[in-house]
C-alpha positions in Angstrom: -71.7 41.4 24.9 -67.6 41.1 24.4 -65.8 39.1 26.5 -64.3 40.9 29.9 -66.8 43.7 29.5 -70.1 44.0 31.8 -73.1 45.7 32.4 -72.5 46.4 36.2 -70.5 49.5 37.5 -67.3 47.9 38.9 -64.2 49.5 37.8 -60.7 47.2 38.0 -57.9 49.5 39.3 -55.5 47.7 37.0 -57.1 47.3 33.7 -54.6 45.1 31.9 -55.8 42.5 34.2 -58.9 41.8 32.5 -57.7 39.2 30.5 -55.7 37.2 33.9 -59.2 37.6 35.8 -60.7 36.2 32.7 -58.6 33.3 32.5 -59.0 32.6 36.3 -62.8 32.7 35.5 -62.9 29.8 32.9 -59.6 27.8 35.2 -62.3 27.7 38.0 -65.3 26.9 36.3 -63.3 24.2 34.5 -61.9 22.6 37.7 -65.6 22.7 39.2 -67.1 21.2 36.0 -69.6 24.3 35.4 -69.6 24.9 31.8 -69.2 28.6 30.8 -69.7 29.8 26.9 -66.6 31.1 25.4 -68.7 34.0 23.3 -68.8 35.5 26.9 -72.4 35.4 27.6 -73.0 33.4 30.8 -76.3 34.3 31.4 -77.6 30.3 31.1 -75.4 28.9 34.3 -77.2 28.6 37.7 -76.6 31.4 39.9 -75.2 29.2 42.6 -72.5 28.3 40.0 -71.7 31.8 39.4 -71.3 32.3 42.8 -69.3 29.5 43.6 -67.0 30.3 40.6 -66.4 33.8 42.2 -66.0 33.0 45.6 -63.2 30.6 44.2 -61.8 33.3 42.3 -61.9 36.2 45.2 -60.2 32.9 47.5 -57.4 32.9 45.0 -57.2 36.5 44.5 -56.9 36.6 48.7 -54.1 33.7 48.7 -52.1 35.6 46.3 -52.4 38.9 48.1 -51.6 37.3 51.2 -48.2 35.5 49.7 -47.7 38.5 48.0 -47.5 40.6 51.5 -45.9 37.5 53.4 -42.7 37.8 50.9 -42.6 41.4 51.4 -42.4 41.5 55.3 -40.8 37.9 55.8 
């Protein structure tokens, strides 16, 4: 399978950002030492390291947001 494509039904509403949400993908698993194959088929990693990688990324994506909305209204 190519790399930022998947087999499940979720749609980004900004699809340039494949390649950020990528490279947040392989910053995370990096930072928490879980190994991921850069052909982009991760199907070998436990699934409690997938889930830790995205409930870092979705933290991250939240933080942003928030900083993002925090500037706005400050």
């Amino acid at each position: 399978m190519v790399q930022g494509q998947s087999r499940n039904s979720n749609t980004l509403v900004v699809p340039q950002a494949i390649a950020a949400l990528d490279q947040m993908k392989y910053e995370v698993a990096q930072e928490l030492g879980i190994q991921l194959s850069k052909d982009g088929y991760n199907g070998n990693i436990l699934t409690v390291d997938a889930g830790h990688i995205g409930g870092n990324i979705t933290r991250r994506l939240v933080q942003m947001a928030e900083q993002n909305l925090a500037g706005r209204y400050s």
